[in-house]
N, C-alpha and C positions, 0 to 999 in steps of 0.2 A: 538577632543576636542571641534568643533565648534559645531558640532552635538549635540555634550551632551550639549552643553548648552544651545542652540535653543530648545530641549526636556524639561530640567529643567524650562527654562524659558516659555513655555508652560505651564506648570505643576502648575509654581504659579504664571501665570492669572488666572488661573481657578480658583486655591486655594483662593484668592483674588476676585474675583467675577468678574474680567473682562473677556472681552466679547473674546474668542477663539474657532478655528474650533474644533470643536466635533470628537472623538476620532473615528479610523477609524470602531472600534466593535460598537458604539454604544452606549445603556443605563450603567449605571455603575454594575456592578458585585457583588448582594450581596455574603453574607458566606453562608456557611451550616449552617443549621438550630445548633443550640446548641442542645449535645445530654447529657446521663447521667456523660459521661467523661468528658465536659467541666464542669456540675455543680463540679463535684469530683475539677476540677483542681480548680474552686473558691475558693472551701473551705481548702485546701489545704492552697491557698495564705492570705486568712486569717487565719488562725492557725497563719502561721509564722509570718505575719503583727504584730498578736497579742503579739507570743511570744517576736521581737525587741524590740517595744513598752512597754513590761512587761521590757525587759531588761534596758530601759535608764530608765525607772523611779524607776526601783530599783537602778541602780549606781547614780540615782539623791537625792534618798534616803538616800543611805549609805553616799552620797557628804556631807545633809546637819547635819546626824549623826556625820558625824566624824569632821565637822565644827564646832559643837556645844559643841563634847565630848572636840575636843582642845580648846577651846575656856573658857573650865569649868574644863581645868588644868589635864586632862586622861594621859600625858604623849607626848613623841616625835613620839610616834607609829601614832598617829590618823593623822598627817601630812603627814606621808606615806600611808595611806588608802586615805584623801582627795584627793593627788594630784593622785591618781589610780583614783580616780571615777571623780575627774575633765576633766581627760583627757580623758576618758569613754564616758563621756556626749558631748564632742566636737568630737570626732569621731563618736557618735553616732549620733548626730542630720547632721554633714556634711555626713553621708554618709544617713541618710535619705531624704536631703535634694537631693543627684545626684541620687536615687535612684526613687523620686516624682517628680524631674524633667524631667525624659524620658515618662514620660505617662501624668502628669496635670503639672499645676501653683501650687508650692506648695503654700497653705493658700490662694488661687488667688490669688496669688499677680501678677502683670505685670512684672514680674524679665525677662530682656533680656534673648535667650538661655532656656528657657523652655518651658515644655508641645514639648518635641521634635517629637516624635513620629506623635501627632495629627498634628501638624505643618508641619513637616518635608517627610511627610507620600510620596507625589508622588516623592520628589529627591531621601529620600529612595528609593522608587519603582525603580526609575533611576539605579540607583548605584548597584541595586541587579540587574537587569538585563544586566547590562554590567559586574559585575561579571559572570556570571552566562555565557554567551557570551563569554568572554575571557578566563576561566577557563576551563569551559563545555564543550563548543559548537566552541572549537578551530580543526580546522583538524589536526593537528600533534598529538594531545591530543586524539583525538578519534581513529587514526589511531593504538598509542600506544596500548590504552586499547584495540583494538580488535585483533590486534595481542597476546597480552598478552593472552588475554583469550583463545586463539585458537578455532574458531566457529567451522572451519571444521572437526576436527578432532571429535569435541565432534559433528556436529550434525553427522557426519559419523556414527560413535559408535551408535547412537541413533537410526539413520534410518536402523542400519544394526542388531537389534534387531525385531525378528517377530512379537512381538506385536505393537511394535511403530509403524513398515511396515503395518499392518493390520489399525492400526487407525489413520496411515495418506489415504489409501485406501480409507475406510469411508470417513473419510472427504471430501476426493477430489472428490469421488464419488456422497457425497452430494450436493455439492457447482457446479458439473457440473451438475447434476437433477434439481435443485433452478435455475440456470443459462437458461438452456433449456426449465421451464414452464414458466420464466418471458418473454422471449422472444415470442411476438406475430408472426406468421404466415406470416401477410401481410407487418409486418416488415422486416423480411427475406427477404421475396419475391420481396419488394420494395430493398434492397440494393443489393440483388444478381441479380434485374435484370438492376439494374442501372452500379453493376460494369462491367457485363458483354456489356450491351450496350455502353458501355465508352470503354471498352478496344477493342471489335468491331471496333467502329467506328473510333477509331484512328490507327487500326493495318488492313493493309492490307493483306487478307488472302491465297489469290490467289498462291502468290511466295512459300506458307509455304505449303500450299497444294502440288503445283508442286513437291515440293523437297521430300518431302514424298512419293509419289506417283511413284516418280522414285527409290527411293532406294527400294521402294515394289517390283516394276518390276525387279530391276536390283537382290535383294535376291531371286526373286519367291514367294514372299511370298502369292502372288495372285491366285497363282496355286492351291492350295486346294479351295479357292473358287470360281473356275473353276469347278472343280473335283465335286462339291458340287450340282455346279448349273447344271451340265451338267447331276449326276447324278439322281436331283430331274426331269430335264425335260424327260429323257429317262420313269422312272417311271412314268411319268403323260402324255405321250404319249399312252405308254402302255393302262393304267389302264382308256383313255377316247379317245381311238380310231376311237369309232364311232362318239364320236361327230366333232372329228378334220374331218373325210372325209364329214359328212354332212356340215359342216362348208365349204369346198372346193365344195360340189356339188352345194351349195344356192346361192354360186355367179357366177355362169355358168349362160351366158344367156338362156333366154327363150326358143327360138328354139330349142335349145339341146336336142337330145332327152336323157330320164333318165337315159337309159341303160350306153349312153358315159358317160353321169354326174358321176356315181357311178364307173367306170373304171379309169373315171380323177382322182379320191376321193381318191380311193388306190392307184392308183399310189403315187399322192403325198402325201399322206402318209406315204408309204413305204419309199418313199427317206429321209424324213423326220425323218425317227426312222432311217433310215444307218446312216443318217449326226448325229445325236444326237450318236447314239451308238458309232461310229468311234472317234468322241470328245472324248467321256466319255475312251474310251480303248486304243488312242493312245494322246501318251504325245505328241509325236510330227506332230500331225496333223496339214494341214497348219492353218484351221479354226485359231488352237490355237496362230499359228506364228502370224497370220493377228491381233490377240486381243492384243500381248505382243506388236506391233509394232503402234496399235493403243494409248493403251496405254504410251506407252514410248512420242508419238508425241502431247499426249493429255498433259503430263508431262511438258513437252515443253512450249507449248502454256502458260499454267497457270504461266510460271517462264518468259515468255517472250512477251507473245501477248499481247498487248494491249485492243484488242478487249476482249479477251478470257478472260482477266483479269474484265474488268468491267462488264464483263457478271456475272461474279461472285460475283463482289461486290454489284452488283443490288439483284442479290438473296438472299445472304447473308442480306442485309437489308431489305426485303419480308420476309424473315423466322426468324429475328427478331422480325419483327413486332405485328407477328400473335399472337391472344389469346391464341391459344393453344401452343402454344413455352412457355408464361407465366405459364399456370396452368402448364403443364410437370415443369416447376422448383421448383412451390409451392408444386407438390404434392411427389417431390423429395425430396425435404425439410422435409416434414409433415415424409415419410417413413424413411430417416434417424434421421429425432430428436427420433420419435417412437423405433428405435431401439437400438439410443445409451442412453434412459432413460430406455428401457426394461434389455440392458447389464449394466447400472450404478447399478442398484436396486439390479439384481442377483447376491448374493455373490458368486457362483463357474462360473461365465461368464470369457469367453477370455477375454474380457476385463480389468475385475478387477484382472484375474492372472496374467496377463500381467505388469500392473502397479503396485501390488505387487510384483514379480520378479523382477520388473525394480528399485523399491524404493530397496529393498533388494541388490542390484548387488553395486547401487548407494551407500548405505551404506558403505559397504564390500572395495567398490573402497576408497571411502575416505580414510577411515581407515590406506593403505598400500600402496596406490599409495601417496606418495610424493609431486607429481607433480600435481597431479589434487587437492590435497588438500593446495595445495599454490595459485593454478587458484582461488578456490571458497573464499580464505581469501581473498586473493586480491580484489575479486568481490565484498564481504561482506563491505571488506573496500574502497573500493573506489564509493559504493553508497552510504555508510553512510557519508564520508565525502561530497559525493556531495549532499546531504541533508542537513547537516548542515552547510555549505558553503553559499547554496543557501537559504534558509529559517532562516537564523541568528536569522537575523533584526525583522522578524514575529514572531519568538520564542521571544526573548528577548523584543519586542513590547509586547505580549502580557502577559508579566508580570506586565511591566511596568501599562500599561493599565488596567489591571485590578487592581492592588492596587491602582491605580488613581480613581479606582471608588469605592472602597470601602469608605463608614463612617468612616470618621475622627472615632470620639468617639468610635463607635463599632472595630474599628481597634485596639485601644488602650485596649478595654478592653481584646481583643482576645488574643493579643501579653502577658497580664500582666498575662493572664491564663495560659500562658505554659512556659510563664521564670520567673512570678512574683515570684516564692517561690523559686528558684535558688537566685533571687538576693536580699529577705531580709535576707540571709546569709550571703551577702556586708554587712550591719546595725549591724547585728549578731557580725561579725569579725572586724569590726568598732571600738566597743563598746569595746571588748576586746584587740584588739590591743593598741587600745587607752590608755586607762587604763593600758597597759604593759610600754607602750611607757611612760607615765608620771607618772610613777613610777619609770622608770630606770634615766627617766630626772632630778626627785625630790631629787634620792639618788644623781648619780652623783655631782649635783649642795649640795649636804649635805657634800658628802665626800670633795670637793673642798672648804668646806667651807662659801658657800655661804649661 
């Protein structure tokens, strides 16, 4: 209650010309331009203005006819028409009277209580907006209605129609292609390499590596790429033979003579292709025990040494570092937007059949699962109430606020365009009630003697 009044009272210092904080939107909010339907509604209001108007001074008419007719001896009848049209014209002008007082000063005159409208305009604003708040924008109130209406069941039903499937597709397929060229390149680039630099540098990698690395060892899963390496070296043994003994002859000293040199050459060579071959052909050659136990103790280190650990983290912050670590992300970036705009655009892409079966399934689901269609009401309602939970005051503010800015005068005219011709059917039923009413008054008081 305190609230509303501090707002009302806001409302008219301003309306008054004193001096108060400026509303939080701003300059005041005119209307929409007037179009051919508000002329329509003018002329409307005048038609009926006219017609009221035609009505009292015809019952002011007949008043002073039949004033006149008794008056010059017409009989007891015209006493019963006077006191009809008497009481005609006093229902008539009282209710043109509450009728000019919600919009002007009737005749200007300073009459307390009118011209309410133009006066009244920002408490109005007030009062519609905390209806509108209390009514509206109540959560028990909104929770009703959306349970009533059932969203889930009916978007189920909707989405689980293939056309509707198809052009929520499109859309979403639009709005991720819009989404992907608005997004710049070095914008990516800058957050993908800042989150990754942030989550680096707070997470030490070493123990995660270790523990990896050992359940590698401990499944084998290493073993093919043993298998792999062992079997590329045998072939590239092979297939550059000579260059591997020349290689062993160039670094024989000097003295040697060439003949040992090229002796040495094959030799080590040939042991060379045994030791690769014998890797490559037996699994359990010890070479390969000495790697699995290498390993396993490198595993170790990374989950436990100290040393071994910052060794790792100094690198890890080197290979951060580097330009080329950045471009590798941008230009990963640049290949995946490329590809998921080339899948957005193709209507027959996995992509978009994918998110059409999935919209479709989604549908379908609704529709018959019970349970998931109670989850997504739920959802439904309880983001709408916290929506309007939380943005009331802003809603209801900015109604308020903006009939605050609206033109007195142009307010009034606006209001009298779309109820004026409803309410000179007040004046209308006025006049004739009236005139009912002081007829039934005139007989009673006849019959009684009066």
């Amino acid at each position: 209650m305190g609230e509303r009044l501090d707002r009302v009272e806001r409302m008219e210092r301003r309306t008054t010309g004193q001096t108060a904080a400026p509303p939080p939107r701003g300059a005041a909010v005119p209307f929409a331009a007037d179009g051919p339907l508000d002329a329509e509604r003018r002329r409307g209001v005048r038609r009926m203005k006219a017609f009221a108007t035609g009505l009292l001074l015809g019952v002011a008419l007949v008043y002073a006819l039949a004033t006149w007719a008794r008056s010059s001896g017409a009989g007891g009848w015209t006493g019963y028409v006077a006191a009809a049209a008497e009481a005609g014209m006093v229902g008539a002008l009282a209710d043109w009277f509450a009728v000019t007082a919600l919009f002007r000063r009737p005749m200007g005159l300073p009459i307390p209580h009118t011209a309410i409208i133009p006066t009244k305009k920002d408490q109005l604003g007030v009062s519609l907006g905390e209806f509108v708040g209390e009514n509206f924008l109540s959560g028990d109130v909104v929770r009703m209605r959306l349970r009533a209406v059932g969203i889930g069941s009916r978007l189920g039903a909707w989405l689980a129609d293939p056309e509707h499937a198809d052009r929520v597709t499109a859309e979403l397929a639009t709005a991720l292609r819009g989404a992907l060229t608005v997004l710049r390149d070095s914008d990516v680039q800058a957050v993908v390499g800042e989150a990754i630099n942030r989550r680096a540098a707070t997470q030490e990698i070493a123990p995660g590596l270790g523990k990896l690395l050992e359940r590698v060892v401990a499944e084998g899963g290493h073993r093919r790429a043993v298998d792999l390496v062992c079997l590329r070296a045998h072939d590239w043994l092979v297939e550059h033979n000579e260059s591997v003994m020349q290689a062993v002859a160039g670094g024989a000293p000097g003295w040697t003579p060439r003949f040992v040199d090229r002796k040495v050459g094959e030799r080590v060579y040939k042991e060379l292709l045994r030791f690769v071959t014998e890797m490559r052909d037996m699994p359990d050659h010890p070479a390969r025990g000495a790697l699995d136990r290498f390993l396993t103790d490198f595993a170790g280190d990374l989950r436990s040494d100290t040393d071994t650990r910052a060794r790792v983290e100094r690198l890890k912050s080197e290979v951060l570092g580097r330009g080329d670590v950045q471009d590798l992300i941008a230009s990963t970036w640049a290949s995946v937007r490329s590809m998921i705009v080339a899948a957005a655009e193709d209507e027959r892409s996995e992509l978009r059949l994918r998110a059409r079966a999935a919209i479709l399934s989604l549908g379908g689901r609704m529709v018959t699962d019970r349970r998931l269609r109670g989850k997504v009401d739920g959802w439904l309602e309880d983001a709408a109430v916290y929506v309007v939970t939380t943005y009331r005051n802003e809603i209801t503010s900015l109604i308020t606020e903006t009939v605050a800015g609206w033109d007195a005068e142009h307010t009034s005219r606006k209001i009298e365009a779309h109820i004026g011709r409803d309410l000179q059917f007040i004046r209308i039923n006025g006049t004739v009630v009236g005139a009912l009413a002081g007829l039934v008054i005139y007989t009673v008081s006849r019959a009684l003697g009066g």
